[in-house]
Every structure is written in structure tokens, then in C-alpha cells.
C-alpha positions in Angstrom: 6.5 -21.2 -10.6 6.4 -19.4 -7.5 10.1 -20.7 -6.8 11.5 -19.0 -9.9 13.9 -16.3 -9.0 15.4 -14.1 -11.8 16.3 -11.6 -9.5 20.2 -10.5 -9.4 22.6 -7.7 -8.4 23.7 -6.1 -11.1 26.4 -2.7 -10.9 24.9 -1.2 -8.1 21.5 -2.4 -7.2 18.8 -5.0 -7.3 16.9 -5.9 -10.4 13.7 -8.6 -10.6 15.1 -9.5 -13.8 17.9 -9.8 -15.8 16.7 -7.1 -18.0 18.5 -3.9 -19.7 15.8 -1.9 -21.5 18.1 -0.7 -23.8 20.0 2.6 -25.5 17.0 3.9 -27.5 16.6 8.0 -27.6 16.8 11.6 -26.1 17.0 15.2 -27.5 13.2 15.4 -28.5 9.6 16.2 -27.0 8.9 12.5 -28.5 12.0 11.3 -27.1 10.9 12.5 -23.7 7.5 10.9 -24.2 9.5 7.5 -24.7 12.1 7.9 -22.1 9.2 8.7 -19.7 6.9 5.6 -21.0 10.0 3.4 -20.9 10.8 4.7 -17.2 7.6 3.8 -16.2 8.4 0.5 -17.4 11.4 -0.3 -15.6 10.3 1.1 -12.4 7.3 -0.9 -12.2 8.7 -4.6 -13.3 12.4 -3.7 -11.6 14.4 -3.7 -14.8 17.5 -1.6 -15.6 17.0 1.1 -18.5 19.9 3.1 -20.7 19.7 6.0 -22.1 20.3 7.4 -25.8 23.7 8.5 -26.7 23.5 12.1 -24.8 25.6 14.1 -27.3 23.0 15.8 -28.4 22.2 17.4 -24.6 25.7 18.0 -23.9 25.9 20.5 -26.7 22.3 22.0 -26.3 21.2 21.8 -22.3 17.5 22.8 -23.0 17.5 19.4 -24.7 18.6 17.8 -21.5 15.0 17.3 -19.7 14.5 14.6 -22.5 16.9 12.5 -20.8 16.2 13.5 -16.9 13.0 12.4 -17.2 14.2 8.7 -16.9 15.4 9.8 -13.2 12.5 11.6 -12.3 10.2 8.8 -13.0 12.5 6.4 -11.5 14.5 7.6 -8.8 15.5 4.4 -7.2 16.1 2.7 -10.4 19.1 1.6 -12.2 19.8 3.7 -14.5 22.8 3.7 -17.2 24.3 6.8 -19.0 25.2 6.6 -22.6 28.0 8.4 -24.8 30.8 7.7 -28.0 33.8 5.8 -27.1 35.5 8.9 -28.4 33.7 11.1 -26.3 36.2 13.4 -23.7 36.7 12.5 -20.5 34.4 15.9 -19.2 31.4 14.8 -21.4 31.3 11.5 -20.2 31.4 13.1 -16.2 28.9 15.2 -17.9 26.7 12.6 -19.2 27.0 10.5 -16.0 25.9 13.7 -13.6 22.9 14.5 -15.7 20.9 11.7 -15.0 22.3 10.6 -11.5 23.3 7.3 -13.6 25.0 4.3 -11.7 26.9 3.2 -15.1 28.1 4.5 -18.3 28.0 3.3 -21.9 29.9 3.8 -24.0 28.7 3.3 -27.2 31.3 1.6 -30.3 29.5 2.3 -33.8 32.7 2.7 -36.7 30.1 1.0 -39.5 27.5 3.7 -38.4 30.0 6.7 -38.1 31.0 5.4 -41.8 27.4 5.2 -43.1 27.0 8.8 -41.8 28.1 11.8 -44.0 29.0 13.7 -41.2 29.9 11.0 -38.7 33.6 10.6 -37.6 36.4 9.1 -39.5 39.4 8.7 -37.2 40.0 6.2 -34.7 43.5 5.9 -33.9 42.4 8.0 -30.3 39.9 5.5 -28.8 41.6 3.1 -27.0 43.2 5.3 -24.6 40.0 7.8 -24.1 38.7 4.6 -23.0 41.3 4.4 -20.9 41.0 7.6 -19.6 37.1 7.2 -19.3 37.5 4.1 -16.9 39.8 6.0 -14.8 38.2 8.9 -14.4 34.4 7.2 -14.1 33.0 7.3 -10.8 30.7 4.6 -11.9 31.0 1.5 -13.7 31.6 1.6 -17.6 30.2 -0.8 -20.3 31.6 -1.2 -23.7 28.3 -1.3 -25.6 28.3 -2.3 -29.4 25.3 -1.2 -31.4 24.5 -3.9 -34.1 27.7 -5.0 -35.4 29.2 -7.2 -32.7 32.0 -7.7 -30.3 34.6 -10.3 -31.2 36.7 -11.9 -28.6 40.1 -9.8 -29.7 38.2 -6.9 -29.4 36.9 -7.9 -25.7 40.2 -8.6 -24.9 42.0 -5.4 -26.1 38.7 -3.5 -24.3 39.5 -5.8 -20.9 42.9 -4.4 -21.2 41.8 -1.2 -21.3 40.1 -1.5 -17.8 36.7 -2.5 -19.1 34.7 -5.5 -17.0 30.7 -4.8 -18.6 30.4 -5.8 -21.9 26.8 -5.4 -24.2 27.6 -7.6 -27.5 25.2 -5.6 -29.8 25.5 -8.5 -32.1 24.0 -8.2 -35.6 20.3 -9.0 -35.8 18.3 -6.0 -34.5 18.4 -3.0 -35.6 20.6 -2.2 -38.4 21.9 1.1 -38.4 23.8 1.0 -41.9 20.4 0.4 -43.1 18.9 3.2 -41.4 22.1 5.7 -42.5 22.0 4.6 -46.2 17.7 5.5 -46.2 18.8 8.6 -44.0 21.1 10.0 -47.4 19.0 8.5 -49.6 19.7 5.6 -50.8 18.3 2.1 -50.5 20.9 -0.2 -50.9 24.4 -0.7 -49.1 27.2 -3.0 -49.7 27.4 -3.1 -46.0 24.2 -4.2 -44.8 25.4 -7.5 -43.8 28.5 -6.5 -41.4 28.7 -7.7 -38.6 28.9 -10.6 -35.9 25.8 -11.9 -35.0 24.6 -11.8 -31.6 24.9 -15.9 -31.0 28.3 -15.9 -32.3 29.6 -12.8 -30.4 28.2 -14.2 -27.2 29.7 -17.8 -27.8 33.3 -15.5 -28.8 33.2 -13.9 -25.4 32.4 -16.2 -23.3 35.0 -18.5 -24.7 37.7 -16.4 -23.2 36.8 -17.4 -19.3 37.8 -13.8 -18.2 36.1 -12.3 -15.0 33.0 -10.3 -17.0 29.3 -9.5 -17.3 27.9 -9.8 -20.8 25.0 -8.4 -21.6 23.4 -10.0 -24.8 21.7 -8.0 -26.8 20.6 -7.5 -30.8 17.7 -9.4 -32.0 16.6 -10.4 -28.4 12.7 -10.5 -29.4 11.2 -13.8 -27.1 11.7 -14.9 -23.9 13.1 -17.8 -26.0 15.9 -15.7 -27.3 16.6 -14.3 -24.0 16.6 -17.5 -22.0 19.2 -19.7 -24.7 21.1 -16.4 -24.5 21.2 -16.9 -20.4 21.5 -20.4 -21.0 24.8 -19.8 -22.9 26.1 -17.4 -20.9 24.8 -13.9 -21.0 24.5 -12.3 -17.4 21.5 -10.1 -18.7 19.9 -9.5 -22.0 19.3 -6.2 -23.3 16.0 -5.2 -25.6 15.2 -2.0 -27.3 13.7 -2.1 -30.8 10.1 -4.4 -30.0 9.2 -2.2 -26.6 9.6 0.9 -28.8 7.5 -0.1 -31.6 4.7 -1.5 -29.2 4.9 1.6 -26.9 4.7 4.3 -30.3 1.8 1.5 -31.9 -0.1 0.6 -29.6 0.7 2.7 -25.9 1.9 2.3 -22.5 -1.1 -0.5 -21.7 0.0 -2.9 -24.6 3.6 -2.7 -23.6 2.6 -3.1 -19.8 0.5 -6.4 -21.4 3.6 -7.4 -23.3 5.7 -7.2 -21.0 4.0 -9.5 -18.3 3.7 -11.9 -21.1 7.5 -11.6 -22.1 8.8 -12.1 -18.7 5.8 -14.9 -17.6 7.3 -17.0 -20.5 10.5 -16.4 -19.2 10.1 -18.0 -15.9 8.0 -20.7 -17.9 11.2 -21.5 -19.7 13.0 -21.9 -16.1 10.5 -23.9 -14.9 10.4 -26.3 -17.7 14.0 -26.6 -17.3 14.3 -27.0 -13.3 16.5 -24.3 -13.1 15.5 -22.3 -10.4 17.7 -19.2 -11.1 20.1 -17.5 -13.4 23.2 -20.0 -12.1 21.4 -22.7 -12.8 20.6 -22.3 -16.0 23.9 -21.9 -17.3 24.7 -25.6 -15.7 21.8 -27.0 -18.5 23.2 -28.6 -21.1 22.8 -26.4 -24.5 22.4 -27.8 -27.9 24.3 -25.5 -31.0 23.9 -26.2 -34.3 23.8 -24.8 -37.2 25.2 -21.4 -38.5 26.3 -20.6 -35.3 28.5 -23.9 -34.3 30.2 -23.7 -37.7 31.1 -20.0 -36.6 32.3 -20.8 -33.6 34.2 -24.3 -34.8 35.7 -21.8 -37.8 37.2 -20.1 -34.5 38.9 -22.8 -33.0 35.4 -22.7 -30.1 34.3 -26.1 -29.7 30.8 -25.6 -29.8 30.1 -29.3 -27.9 31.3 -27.4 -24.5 27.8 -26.0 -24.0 26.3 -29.8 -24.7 28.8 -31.3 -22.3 27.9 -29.3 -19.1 26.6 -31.2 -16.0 
């Protein structure tokens, strides 16, 4: 066990593991208690953390400490900014400074926006702001989905655009229709089921063979979820909904316990496999079935590529 090594250089700095604790909140005094918890976390196991979107800061600054907090607790860390796609140019800058973040997401939510009453409704301006963004970004950026999935056009049109981090968001976490369509009342949606899921999204982009990182993320729960995702491509794996719940049930000392179980099981997995490291594992053969190889056959990906790796 001892000879497992998950460690890896990601953006700008050193992580133990290849962990993102993802996008979750900011803008409260309960969103500071999280963001301060969920420091804590990532400074003591080495793991990368994001932000919530920081809108809400930019246009009220005595809302900003929320989100400081994650670089006062963890000054060393790597730590990741996070605004709209359609954000300007100055907010992202903005966003970026306020935290002393080494990356910035930005975030790709259209189902949201169109669940939301007041949420946006034009488009046609996003491609080049990303353009812009990436230009103008003294640190990296990563096109982040959040629950509805990245397909391999729009990868490509995003690569185009300048982007080289990539966070699938795939369906299968959280679902924010759902939680717009409860938010205005309602309980039912036409829309619940959009989206790619997470498997498929990450089979999609890795299929293209351009130079990227992926991060996987959406309905990574298990070490088991986060090791196939590895397995089958994923350069990290991002997790946000479980380490909230546990840390606002049960506290900072059941998450710590969870955690060390999580990323135990992890290297377990590695071990079991006689990979050694993150490279490795991706040279494993990798069985897919199922929903996700008809998905994937559906779009001309042959899904036997994973099984025929030596």
C-alpha cells in the first residue's frame, strides 16, 4: 500500500490526490462556515477546492469574506475561482484577485438559467467572452459544466476557444432543474432528465485525443466511481454534494472520518489493480457495458478501446 502514489501536479501546484472538492457556495454566514470547514479539508488531505459562483460578492463586497475564508485557511493551497461564462472580462479578474486563486471556472448552466425566472436568456455572446476571458486570465481557465454534461462538439468548439481544463459536470449529481422547479414552486419538470451523463460525457471527450485535463465530476460518490472514472480517463475527479451533506449532518469530524475512508479505498482499488499511480491505471483494461457503451456505440465511440488497452 505504501507504494501507492496518487499524488500529481495539477495547474500550479502539488496535490496528494487527484481530488477537486468542488463548486459548492459563498455569499452567506453558513456559506462561510462551509467554505471554512471544506478549507480545512483540503489543506489537511492536499486536495484542490473551488469556490461558489462569486457573483453574488462582486455585486455586494461585504459578502466577499464568505469566499476569502477558503484562502485564509489555506494559503498554500490550490485554490480555484468560479464565475458565468457570460460573466465580463473585469469580473472574472475580479473574481480571480479576491481569493488569490491559481485557476478560474467558469461555470456553463443554460438548463439552470432556463429553470430560473430571473436567470439569463441570451447566449449568442458567450463564446467570444470566453475568448476574451482566456486571454485576459492570468491564471488557468476551466470550462466547468454543472449537471448537464459536456459533449465532444462542445469540447471542441470550447478548445477552440483557448480552453485546455475541462470539468464534465455530467448528469447524475445534483440536479439543478430540480432544485429551480421546487425553488418557484413546482414539483415536476419536463426537463429533469436533460443531460449527458457523467460516463458518457467522459467517454465523449476523451474520444477526441486532444491535449486536455478532464476533470470528472457529477455523481462521483465512491472511491469506486472515482477510480473507473480515472481508469477511463479522467485526470482528477471532482465531488461536492456527499462532503456537504456529511459536513451540515454530521460536522467537521465525520467528514474528516469519511474522508480517510474515501481515499483509503481509493488506493485499495490501485492496489488491487497493480497500478501504482494515476498513469498506470489508465493502461488497465476497462470493461463498458451497458447504457453507457450503447451511448457511446450510438456515437460512432467504440466502446471495446477501453477493453483493448495493454
Amino acid at each position: 500500500m505504501e507504494d501507492i502514489n496518487l499524488g500529481l501536479h495539477f495547474i500550479s501546484k502539488e496535490l496528494s490526490y487527484p481530488v477537486i472538492i468542488n463548486a459548492l457556495t459563498g455569499g452567506t454566514e453558513q456559506a462561510r462556515r462551509i467554505n471554512r470547514g471544506l478549507a480545512e479539508l483540503a489543506q489537511k488531505y492536499g486536495l484542490a477546492i473551488a469556490v461558489g459562483s462569486q457573483t453574488i460578492a462582486l455585486d455586494d463586497p461585504g459578502l466577499r469574506d464568505s469566499f476569502k475564508v477558503v484562502r485564509e485557511i489555506n494559503p498554500d493551497g490550490l485554490i480555484i475561482a468560479n464565475v458565468g461564462a457570460n460573466s465580463s472580462v473585469s469580473d472574472a479578474l475580479k473574481a480571480i484577485n479576491m481569493i488569490e486563486a491559481d485557476a478560474l471556472q467558469l461555470h456553463f448552466n443554460i438548463p439552470q438559467e432556463l429553470a430560473m425566472h430571473e436567470g439569463d436568456r441570451d447566449f449568442r455572446s458567450v463564446r467570444n467572452n470566453v475568448k476574451a476571458i482566456v486571454n485576459e486570465s492570468p491564471v488557468p481557465v476551466i470550462a466547468k459544466e454543472v449537471g448537464f454534461g459536456l459533449s465532444r462538439e462542445s469540447v471542441s468548439i470550447l478548445y477552440d476557444c483557448g480552453v485546455r481544463y475541462f470539468d464534465i459536470g455530467g448528469s447524475g449529481g445534483t440536479n439543478f432543474i430540480s432544485i429551480e422547479t421546487q425553488r418557484r414552486g413546482s414539483h415536476s419538470s419536463e426537463m429533469l432528465e436533460w443531460g449527458i451523463p457523467s460516463a458518457a460525457s467522459l467517454g465523449e471527450i476523451c474520444s477526441l485525443g486532444l491535449p486536455l485535463t478532464v476533470i470528472a465530476s457529477g455523481g462521483i460518490r465512491t472511491s469506486l466511481d472515482a477510480s473507473r472514472a480515472l481508469a477511463m480517463g479522467a485526470d482528477l475527479v471532482g465531488i461536492a454534494g456527499p462532503l456537504l451533506k456529511i459536513f451540515l449532518r454530521e460536522g467537521i469530524d465525520k467528514l474528516n472520518s469519511w474522508t480517510d475512508e474515501f481515499l483509503y479505498s481509493l488506493k485499495a482499488v490501485f492496489l488491487m489493480n497493480a497500478a501504482k499511480d494515476l498513469q498506470e491505471i489508465k493502461q488497465h483494461p476497462l470493461i463498458i457495458t451497458g447504457f453507457t457503451a450503447e451511448w457511446l456505440r450510438a456515437r460512432g465511440i467504440d466502446p471495446l478501446r477501453w477493453s483493448s488497452r495493454q
